[in-house]
N, C-alpha and C positions, 0 to 999 in steps of 0.2 A: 207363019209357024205358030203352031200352040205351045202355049205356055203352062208350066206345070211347077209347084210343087212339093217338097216332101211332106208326109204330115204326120211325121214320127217327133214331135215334141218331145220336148227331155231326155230321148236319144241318139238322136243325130244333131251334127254340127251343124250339117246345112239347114234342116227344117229352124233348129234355135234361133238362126240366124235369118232366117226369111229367104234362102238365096232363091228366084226361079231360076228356072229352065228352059230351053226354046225346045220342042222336038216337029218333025216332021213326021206326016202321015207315017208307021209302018218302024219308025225307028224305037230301039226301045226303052219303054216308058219307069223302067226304074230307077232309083235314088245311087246316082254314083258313089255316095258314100257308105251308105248302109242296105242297099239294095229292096228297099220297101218299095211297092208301086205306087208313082207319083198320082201326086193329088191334082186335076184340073184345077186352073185357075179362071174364075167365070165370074167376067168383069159384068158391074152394070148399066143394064141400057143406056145409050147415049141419044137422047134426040128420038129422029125419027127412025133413024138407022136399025132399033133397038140391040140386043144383043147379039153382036157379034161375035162374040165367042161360044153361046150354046150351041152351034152344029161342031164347031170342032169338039167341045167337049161330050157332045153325048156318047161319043163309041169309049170315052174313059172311065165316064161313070159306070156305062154297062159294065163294063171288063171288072169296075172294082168292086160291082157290087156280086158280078158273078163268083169273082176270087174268093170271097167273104166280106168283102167292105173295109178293107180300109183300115187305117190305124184307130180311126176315129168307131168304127163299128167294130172292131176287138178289142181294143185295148181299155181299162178301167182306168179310174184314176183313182191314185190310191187312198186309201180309206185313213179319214183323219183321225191322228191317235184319240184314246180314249185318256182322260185328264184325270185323275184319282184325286179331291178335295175330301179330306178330312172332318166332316163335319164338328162344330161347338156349339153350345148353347143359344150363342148369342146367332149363330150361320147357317144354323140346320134345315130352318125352312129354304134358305135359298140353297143350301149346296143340295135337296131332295129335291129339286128341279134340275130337268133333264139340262146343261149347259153345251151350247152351240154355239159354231161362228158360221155368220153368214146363213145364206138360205138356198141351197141346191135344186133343182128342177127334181122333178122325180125319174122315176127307172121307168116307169109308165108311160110317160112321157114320150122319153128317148125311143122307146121299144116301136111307141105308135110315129114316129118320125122317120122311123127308119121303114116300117112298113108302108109306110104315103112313099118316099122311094121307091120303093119297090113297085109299087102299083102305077106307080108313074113311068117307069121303063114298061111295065107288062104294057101298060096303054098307048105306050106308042108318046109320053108326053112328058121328055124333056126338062122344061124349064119346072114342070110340079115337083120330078126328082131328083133335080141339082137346090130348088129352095128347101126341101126335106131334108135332104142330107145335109146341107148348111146349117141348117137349124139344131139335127142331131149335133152336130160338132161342135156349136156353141153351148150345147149340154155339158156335153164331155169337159168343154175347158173350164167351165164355168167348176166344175165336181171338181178340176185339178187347183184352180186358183183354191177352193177353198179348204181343199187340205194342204196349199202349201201357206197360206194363211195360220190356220190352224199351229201348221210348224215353226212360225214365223219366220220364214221365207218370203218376207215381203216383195223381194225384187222380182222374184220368180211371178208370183201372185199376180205382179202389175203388169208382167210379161204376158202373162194368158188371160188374164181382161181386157187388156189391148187388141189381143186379138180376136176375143169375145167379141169384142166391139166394131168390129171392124167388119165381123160376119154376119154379124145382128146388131145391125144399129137401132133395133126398136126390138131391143127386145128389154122390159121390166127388169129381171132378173142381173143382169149384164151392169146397169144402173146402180142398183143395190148394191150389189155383192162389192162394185169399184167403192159406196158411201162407207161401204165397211172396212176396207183396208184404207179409206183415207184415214178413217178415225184412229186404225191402229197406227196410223203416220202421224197423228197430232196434227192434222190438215180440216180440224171442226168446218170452216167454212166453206171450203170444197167440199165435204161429206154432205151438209145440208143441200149443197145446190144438186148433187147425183142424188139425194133419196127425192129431193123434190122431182126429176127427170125421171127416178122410175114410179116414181105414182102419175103421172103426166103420161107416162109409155103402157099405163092399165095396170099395176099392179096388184096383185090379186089375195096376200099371203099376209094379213091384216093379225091373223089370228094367231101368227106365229112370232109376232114381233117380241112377243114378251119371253119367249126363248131364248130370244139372243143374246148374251150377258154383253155383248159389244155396245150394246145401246143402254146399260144399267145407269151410265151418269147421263148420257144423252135424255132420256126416259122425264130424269127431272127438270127438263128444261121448260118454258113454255112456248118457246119457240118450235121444239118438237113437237109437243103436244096440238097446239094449234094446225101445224102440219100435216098430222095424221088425220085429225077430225074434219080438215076441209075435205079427204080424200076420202077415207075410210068409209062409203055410203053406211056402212052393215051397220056403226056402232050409231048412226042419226034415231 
């Protein structure tokens, strides 16, 4: 039996909580609690055997992509509030920088992720449009972690980089964003060993570090510093 499931995050009880599902061919493939079409679950390769579950899942993805995709190809995650700082004499030049938490993937990105999908069912190939679509959905949670970051909603945060991580375990981004809510956790030394693991995983977003007010005491360290300059080729 294939395995399925929800992947309505922060609205249903069962996706919250991770529950699968077993279904057989032909039975149907909705969320008994909230009725969203479930999400395949597409284990990986083991051995020689490779993946066993990309043929049961390819008639789920068609379906979800046909539907319109998925919780993960409609739904946004919402947009982290805007912070209103007061500027003073002594603050002005920092509070007239744009202040962020964390560093989001872009919508360009996403868009182009989801259309490798697409083209991967048109083509008749499977495994291209189940790694596509995974990839979109690590976008997605990665935007949700960090406006509940943002919110400080720390718990929620650790919840959807968990699963970030779990769909993309090479992915940069995923790395980072967990070195940022460690900081907001007071967890310094775990922060460094994740920003080390996303420059090691390619990191590409060098020019945007200085955005991020998350890293304003971090920044003076030289621990940091030396960190960034081993990786950072652009600034050598």
């Amino acid at each position: 039996m294939a395995k399925y499931k929800c992947p309505t995050l922060g609205d249903c009880d069962k996706a919250n909580a991770g529950e699968v599902f077993e279904r057989s061919p032909g039975e149907d493939l909705k969320c008994p609690a909230c009725a969203t079409q479930l999400e395949p679950v597409i284990s990986a390769p083991t051995g020689a055997g490779g993946n066993k579950m990309v043929p049961v899942a390819i008639g789920a993805v068609v379906l979800a992509l046909l539907a319109g995709g998925g919780y993960f190809f409609t739904k946004k995650a919402p947009e982290a509030p805007m912070v209103a700082v007061e500027p003073t004499p002594a603050t002005a030049s920092v509070a007239a920088a744009p202040a962020t938490t964390g560093i989001a993937p872009s919508d360009e990105e996403t868009r182009a992720l989801r259309q490798q999908g697409q083209d991967g069912l048109a083509g008749g190939d499977a495994q291209r449009a189940a790694d596509a679509s995974s990839r979109a959905a690590v976008n997605e949670l990665l935007k949700l972690a960090i406006a509940n970051m943002a919110q400080g909603k720390l718990d929620e945060a650790g919840k959807d980089l968990a699963q970030a991580r779990e769909r993309g375990p090479k992915e940069p981004l995923v790395y980072y964003n967990t070195a940022i809510l460690r900081l907001k956790q007071g967890r310094t030394d775990d922060a460094f060993n994740e920003f080390e693991a996303s420059f090691m995983a390619g990191f590409k977003h060098f020019d945007k570090l200085a955005q991020d007010r998350d890293l304003d005491e971090l920044r003076k360290t030289p621990r940091f510093d030396e960190l960034v300059k081993q990786y950072d080729t652009a600034s050598r």
